[in-house]
Structure formats: C-alpha cells, structure tokens
N, C-alpha and C positions, 0 to 999 in steps of 0.2 A: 504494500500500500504506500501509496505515495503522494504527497500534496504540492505540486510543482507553484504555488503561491505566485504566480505570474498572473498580470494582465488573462482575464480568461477569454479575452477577444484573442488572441493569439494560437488558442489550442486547437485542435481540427477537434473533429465531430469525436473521434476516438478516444482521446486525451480530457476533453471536457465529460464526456460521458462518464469516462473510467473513473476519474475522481469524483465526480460526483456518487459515484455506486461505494466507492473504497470509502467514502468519508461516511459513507450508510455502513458496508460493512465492519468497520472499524470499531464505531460505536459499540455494539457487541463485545470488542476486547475491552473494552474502557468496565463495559457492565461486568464482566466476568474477573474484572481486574488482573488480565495479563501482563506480563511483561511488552514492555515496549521497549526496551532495553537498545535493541537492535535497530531498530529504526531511528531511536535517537542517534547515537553513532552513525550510521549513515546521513544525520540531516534530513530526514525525509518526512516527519510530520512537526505541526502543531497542535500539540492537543487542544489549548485553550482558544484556539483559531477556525476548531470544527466549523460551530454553529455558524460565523461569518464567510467562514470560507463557502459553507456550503447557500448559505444565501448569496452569495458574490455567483459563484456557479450556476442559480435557477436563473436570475436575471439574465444573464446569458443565455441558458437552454432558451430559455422567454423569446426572448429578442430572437433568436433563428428559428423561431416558431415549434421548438420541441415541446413537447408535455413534460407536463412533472406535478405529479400527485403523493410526493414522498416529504414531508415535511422532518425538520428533524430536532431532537428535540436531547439538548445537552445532558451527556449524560453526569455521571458524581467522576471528578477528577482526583477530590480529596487525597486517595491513595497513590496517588504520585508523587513524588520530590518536586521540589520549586523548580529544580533545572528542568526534569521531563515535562512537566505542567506547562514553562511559560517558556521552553526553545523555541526558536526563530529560524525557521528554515531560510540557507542564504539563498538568497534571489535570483543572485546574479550566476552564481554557478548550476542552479537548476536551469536558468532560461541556456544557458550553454550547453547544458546536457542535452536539454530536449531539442535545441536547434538541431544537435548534432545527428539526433537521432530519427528525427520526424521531418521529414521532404513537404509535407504539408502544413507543421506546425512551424515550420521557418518561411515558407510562400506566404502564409497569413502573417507573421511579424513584418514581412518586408514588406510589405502590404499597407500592414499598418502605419509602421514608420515612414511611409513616402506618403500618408495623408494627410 
C-alpha cells in the first residue's frame, strides 16, 4: 500500500484508483492494529493523512466523472508512536518514482505543468 501524496491530477486512472482502494484497504490494518512498521521505513504512508488524502482523491475521481460511494471514516490511530502516526511521506521522491514508473502518470504531469 502506498500513498504517493502528489497532486492527484497527475495520477492516471490506475494510480488514482489504487490509492484510493489501499487507503480503504489499509484502514483495516489500523482497526486490527498491525504493524506498519514496514511501510514506515519505506516512506510510503501517512496515517494521520488517511481521511484527507482520501477526500483529496474523491474530488478527483468526481471531476473525471468516476463514482464513488465509499466514504471513509478514520479509524483509532492511538496505538501508534508519534513518528508512525504523524510521518510525512516525501513528495518529491515519490513524484520521481512514479514518473519513472508510469508513461501515463508523467504525460499527465507534463501536461499539467505546461498549463
């Protein structure tokens, strides 16, 4: 799971989907209070950034006319340390990653950036 915390006009239909489903599936580890251990060291979520991330993401599905009938709804963080709770995924290295990796998630940033 992973929350590339970029601009979510930039993502293609894949990458915005995906997070938005991971930031649904994820919830579940937060209720079951799994380790996230791993993902912290990778960079790759915010816990405390769910719930906006994931209204940041409908707006978008919104706007390119996708549905979305999944509301979400924060779960108890408490059982986390201050670092896992309130990490900051860095920005600039996930928007490089996913450039790297996605032929359509970089057509839409270049896109973006020449409007």
């Amino acid at each position: 799971m992973r929350m590339w915390m970029i601009n979510p006009k930039i993502l293609c239909r894949q990458h915005l989907l995906g997070e938005h489903s991971e930031i649904h599936k994820h919830r579940h580890n937060f209720i079951k209070k799994h380790s996230i251990n791993k993902r912290i060291q990778l960079g790759q979520i915010e816990p405390a950034s769910m719930s906006i991330r994931h209204d940041e993401l409908v707006i978008e599905m919104l706007n390119r006319g996708y549905n979305h009938k999944s509301d979400y709804e924060m779960p108890d963080l408490s059982y986390l340390n201050e670092h896992q709770r309130y990490f900051i995924v860095d920005r600039n290295m996930a928007l490089k990653d996913l450039l790297n990796r996605c032929e359509e998630c970089n057509k839409r940033y270049r896109e973006l950036i020449n409007e």
